[in-house]
N, C-alpha and C positions, 0 to 999 in steps of 0.2 A: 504493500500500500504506500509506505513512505517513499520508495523508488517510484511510483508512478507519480506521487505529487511531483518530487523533486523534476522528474522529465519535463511535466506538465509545467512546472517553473522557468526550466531550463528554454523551452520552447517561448513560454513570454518574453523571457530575457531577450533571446536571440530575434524575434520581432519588434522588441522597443529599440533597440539598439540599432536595427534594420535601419529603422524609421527615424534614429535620434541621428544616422551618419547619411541620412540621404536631405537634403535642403527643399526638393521639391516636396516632397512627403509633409515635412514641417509646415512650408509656406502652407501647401492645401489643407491641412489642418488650421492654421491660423487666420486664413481666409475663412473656415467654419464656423470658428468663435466671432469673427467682425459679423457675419450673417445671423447668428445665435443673439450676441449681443443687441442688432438693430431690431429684431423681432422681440426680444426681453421690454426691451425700453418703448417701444411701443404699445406690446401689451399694460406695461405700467400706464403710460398716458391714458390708453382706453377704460382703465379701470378709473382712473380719476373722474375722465371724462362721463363717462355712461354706465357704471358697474353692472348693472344685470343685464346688457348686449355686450360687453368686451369681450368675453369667452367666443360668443357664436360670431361675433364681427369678425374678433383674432383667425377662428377656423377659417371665417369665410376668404379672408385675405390668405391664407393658403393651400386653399381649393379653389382660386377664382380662376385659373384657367381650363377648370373643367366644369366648374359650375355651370354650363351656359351647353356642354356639350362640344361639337367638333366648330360651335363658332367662337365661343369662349377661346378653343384652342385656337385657334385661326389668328384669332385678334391679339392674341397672347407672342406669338409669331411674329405676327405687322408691328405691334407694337417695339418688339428686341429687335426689327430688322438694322435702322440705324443707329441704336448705340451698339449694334454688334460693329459697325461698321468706325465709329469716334471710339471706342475701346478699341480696335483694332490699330488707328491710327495713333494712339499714343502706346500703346503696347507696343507696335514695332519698332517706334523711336525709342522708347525707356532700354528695348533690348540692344538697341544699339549706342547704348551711353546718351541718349538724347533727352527731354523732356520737352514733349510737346503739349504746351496749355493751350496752341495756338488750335484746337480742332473745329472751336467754335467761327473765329474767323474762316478759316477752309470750307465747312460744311457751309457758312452762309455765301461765298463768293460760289459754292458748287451748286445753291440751289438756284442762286440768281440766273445763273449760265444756264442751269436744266429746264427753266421755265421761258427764259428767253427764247431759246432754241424750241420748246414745244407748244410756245406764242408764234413764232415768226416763220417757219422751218415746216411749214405741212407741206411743202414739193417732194419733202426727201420719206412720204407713204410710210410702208411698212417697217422704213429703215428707221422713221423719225423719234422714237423712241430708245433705238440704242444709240443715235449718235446724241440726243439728250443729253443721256448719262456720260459716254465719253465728253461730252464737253462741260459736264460736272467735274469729271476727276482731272479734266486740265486744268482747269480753274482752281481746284482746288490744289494741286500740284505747283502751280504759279505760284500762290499762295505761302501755300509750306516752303517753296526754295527759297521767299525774300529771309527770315531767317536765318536758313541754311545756310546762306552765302556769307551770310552776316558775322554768324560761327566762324564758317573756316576761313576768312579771307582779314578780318579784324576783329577774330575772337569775342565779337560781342554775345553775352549769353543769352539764350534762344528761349530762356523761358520770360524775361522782358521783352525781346523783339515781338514775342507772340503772342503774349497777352497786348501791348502796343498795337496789333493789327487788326485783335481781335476786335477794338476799338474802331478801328478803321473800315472793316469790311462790313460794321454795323452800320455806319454811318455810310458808306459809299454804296450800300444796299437801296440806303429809302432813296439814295440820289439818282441810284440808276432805275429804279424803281417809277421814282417820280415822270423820269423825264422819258422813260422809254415804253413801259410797258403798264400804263398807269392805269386802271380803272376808274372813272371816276365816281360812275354812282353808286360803286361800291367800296369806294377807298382801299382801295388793294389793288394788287398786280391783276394782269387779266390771266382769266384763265387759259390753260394752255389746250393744243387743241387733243381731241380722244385719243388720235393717232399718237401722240408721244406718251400716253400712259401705258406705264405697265403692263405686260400684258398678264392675266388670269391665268393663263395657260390651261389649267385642270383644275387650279387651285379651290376655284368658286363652287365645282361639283364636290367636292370632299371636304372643303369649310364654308359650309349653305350659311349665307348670311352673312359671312367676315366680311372684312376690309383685306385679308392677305391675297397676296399676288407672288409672281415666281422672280420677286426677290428674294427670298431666303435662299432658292436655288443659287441664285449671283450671290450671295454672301459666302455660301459655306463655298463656290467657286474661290472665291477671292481668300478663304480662311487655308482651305489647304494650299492655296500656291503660295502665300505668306509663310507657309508650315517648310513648305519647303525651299525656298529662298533663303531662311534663318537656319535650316538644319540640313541641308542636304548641299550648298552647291556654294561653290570659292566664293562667289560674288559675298553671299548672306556668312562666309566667315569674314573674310575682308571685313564686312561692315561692323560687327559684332568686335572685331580687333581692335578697330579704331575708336569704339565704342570702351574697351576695358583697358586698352593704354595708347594713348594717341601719339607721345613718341616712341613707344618698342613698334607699332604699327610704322610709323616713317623707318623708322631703321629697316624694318623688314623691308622696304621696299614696298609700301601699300600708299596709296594714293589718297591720307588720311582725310584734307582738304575734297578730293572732290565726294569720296568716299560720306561725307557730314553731308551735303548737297543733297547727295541722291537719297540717304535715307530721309532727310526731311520733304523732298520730293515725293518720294514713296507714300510717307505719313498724310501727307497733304492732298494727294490724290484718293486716296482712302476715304478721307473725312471730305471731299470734296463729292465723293460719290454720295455719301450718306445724304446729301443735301437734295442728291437725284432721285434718291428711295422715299422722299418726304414728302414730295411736294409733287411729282409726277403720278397723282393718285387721284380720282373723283374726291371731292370734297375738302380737297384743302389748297389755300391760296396762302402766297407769300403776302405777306403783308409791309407798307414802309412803314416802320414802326422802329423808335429807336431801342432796342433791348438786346442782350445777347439769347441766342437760342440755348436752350438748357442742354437739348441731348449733348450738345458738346463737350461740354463740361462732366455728363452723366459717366462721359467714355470714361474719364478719369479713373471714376470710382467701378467701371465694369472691369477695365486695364488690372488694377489692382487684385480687385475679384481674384481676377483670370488670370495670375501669375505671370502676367506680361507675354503668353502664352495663347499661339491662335486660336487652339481650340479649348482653352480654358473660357477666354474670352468667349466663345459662340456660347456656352453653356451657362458665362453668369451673363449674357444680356440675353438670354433667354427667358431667365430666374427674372431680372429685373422686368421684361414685358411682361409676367405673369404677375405679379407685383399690381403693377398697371393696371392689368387688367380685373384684378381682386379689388381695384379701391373703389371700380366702376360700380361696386356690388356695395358696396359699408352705407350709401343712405339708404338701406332698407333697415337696417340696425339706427337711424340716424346719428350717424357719424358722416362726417366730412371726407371726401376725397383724401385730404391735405395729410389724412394719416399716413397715406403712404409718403407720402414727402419726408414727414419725418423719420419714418423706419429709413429711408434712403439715405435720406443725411445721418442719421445714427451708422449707418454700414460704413459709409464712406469715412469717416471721424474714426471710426474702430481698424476701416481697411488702411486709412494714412500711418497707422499703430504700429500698423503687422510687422516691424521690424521688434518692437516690444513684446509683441506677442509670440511672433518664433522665435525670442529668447525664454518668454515665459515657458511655452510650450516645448521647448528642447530641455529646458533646466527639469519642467517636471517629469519628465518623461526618464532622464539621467538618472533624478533623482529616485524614483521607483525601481529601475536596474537595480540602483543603488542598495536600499531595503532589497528588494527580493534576494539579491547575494548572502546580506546578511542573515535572513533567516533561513534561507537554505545551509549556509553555514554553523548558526544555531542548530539548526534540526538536527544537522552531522554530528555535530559533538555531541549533543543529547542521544 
């Protein structure tokens, strides 16, 4: 009997320690606790808020992408399609030494371009739709290289340039906005024409009722060629090199300078597409309105989520459309939407942590090795 504990011990040990020497292991644990956390702390507010609905609200907010059935899911889907897309674009820069806070800038110079193009652009028929979007992710790629260049050519840091633009491409929004493609008796952009939306492809037969389209299909395109880019091919080590030491990178012979370019390129064409999955859909118009758009800034905290990792990333801005789509459901409990805001900004505030939490969570993990040694040791001598 005491030989079988001790195996049974020996087998834990040899699992925690698996997990306490592996970094991804830790991170994905630590990203659990920021999600645990932000779910904790809004269940607290809902108890202040409403006490005899917080229980059934709490539930309803994480069964809300099935609550509704296969539209529920659908809209759960459309809803993650572009912060999968601004996680994306700050994920790939953070893995290449970069910080792009600039997604929000990108995504709105990518939506202005996606809607101008599906305002102006119905010669180009069946086509008008995909060239849309490419002329989102240019735009958006424009975007991300003023930065970029700015890094490698006079070292200026890219997380000032780009919150700086973010500014800018707010504002150079309502001007292009105004002066180009104006509505007037609706104060908003015109809309773009049928032919540049998205196409449904199947999607509307098997989610009766959503909003999703065969974006998701171009996302998780765009999530494994980022996968393999960063893990499979010279160019995505080059960049990753230049990213972990910028002069053992020049010494190597690597092209550190333009090497910083292309990945803010890269980043910015990403979040530039995001602006073409938003807006090139029935029912929603850009608007000249001075504000920054959220999702950009949401990528942050999916980036985080997602270990800076493409398909970490697809899987928590999935988690966050489901979110989304749960808070659609909380005035039947009469509660406000706005709870999800908070669970969100709670995740994000715990996910900015996670360097404190996979130390907490390596430390306690060491530390239970630790004990189980000792009383398997006890055990022996007794």
């Amino acid at each position: 009997m005491a030989e079988n504990n001790n195996n049974h011990t020996g087998m834990i040990q040899k699992l925690l320690k698996k997990i306490a020497d592996n970094p991804t292991s830790i991170n994905a644990i630590a990203s659990i606790f920021a999600v645990l956390g932000g779910f904790v702390v809004g269940l607290i507010v809902m108890l202040f808020v409403n006490p005899g609905d917080a229980l059934p609200g709490f539930f309803t907010i994480l069964g809300g992408p099935f609550r509704g059935g296969m539209t529920s899911l659908g809209n759960t889907i459309h809803f993650g399609v572009p912060i999968i897309l601004t996680g994306l674009s700050v994920a790939f820069a953070f893995r290449t030494g970069l910080f792009n806070i600039g997604a929000t800038g990108q995504l709105t110079m990518g939506a202005f371009a996606a809607v101008y193009i599906g305002v102006n652009w119905g010669f180009l028929g069946p086509f008008h739709w995909l060239v849309a979007i490419l002329g989102a992710i240019l735009a958006g790629a424009i975007w991300g290289a003023i930065p970029g260049i700015l890094k490698a050519t006079r070292n200026v840091h890219e997380v000032v340039t780009s919150i700086m633009l973010n500014y800018v491409a707010m504002y150079m929004n309502t001007m292009l906005i105004t002066q180009l493609i104006y509505n007037q008796q609706y104060a908003r952009a015109q809309t773009p024409l049928r032919t540049s939306f998205i196409p449904k492809l199947f999607m509307d037969n098997i989610f009766r009722g959503s909003q999703v389209n065969m974006a998701i299909f171009l996302v998780i395109g765009v999530v494994i060629l980022l996968h393999i880019v960063l893990n499979k091919t010279t160019f995505g080590y080059e960049l990753k090199s230049v990213g972990f030491n910028r002069d053992a990178a020049k010494y190597a012979g690597m092209s550190e300078k333009l090497n910083i370019i292309y990945s803010m390129i890269i980043a910015g064409g990403v979040a530039g597409m995001a602006g073409a999955m938003m807006y090139l859909v029935p029912g929603k118009h850009l608007e000249p309105v001075n504000h920054l758009i959220q999702e950009g800034f949401d990528g942050i905290a999916i980036a985080l989520l997602g270990l800076s990792a493409p398909f970490g990333v697809l899987i928590a801005g999935l988690f966050y459309g489901g979110l989304q789509q749960g808070g659609h459901y909380l005035q039947l409990y009469d509660f406000m939407p706005e709870i999800i805001d908070i669970i969100i900004a709670v995740i994000i505030y715990f996910s900015a942590l996670s360097l404190f939490l996979r130390q907490f969570v390596a430390g306690f993990i060491k530390k239970r090795i630790k004990v189980d040694i000792e009383l398997q040791e006890g055990s022996e001598i007794a």
